[in-house]
C-alpha positions in Angstrom: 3.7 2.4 -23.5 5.0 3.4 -20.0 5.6 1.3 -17.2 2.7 0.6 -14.7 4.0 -2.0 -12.3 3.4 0.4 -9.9 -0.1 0.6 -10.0 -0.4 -3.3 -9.6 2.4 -3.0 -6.8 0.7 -0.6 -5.2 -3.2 -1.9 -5.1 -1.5 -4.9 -3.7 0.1 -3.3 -0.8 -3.2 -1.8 0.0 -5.1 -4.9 0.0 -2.8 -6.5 2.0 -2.4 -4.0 4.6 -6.6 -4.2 5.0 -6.2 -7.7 4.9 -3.6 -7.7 7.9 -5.9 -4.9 9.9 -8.9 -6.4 9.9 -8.5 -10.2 9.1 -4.9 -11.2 10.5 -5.0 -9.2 13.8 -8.2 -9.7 15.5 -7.5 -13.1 15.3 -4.8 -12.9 17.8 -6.6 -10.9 19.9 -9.9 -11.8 22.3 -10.9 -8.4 22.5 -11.7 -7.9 18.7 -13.7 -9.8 16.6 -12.7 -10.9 13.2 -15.5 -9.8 11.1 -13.5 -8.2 8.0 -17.3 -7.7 6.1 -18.0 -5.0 8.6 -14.9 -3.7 7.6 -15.3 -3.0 3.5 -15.8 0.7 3.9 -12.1 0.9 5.0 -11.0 -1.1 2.0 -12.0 1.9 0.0 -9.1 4.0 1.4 -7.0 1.4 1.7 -6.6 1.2 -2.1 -6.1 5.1 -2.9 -3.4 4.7 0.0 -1.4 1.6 -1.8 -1.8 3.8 -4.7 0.1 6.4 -3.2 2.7 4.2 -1.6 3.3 2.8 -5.4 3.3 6.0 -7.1 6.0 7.1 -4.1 7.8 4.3 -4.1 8.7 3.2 -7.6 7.8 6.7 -9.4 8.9 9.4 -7.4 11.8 8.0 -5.1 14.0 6.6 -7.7 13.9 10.1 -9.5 14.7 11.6 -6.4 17.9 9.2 -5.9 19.0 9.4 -9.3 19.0 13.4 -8.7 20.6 13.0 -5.8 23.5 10.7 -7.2 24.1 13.2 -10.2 24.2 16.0 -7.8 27.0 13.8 -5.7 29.2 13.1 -8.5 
């Protein structure tokens, strides 16, 4: 079975950049209120773009380096 780290990897980056946006910030902030249930709708593209930060970052860019450091030598 292949590796999927990256899926798990990558659904957590998601959540936590949602988390960060709309529960950590408007915390520091007067101006915004912290209601993060408004926010859920947002959550839903959050987790397609971890997805794609995963699949990116631990699919596609060590291929890319690996090509690259066989093309060096």
């Amino acid at each position: 079975m292949k590796n999927y780290g990256w899926v798990v990897k990558g659904l957590v980056f998601g959540g936590l950049v949602w988390v960060l946006m709309y529960v950590i910030f408007p915390q520091f902030s007067e101006d915004q209120i912290g209601e993060p249930e408004k926010h859920l709708t947002e959550l839903f593209f959050a987790v397609p773009a971890g997805l794609l930060w995963g699949y990116y970052r631990f699919v596609v860019l060590p291929k890319k380096m690996a090509q690259r450091d066989k093309d060096k030598k």
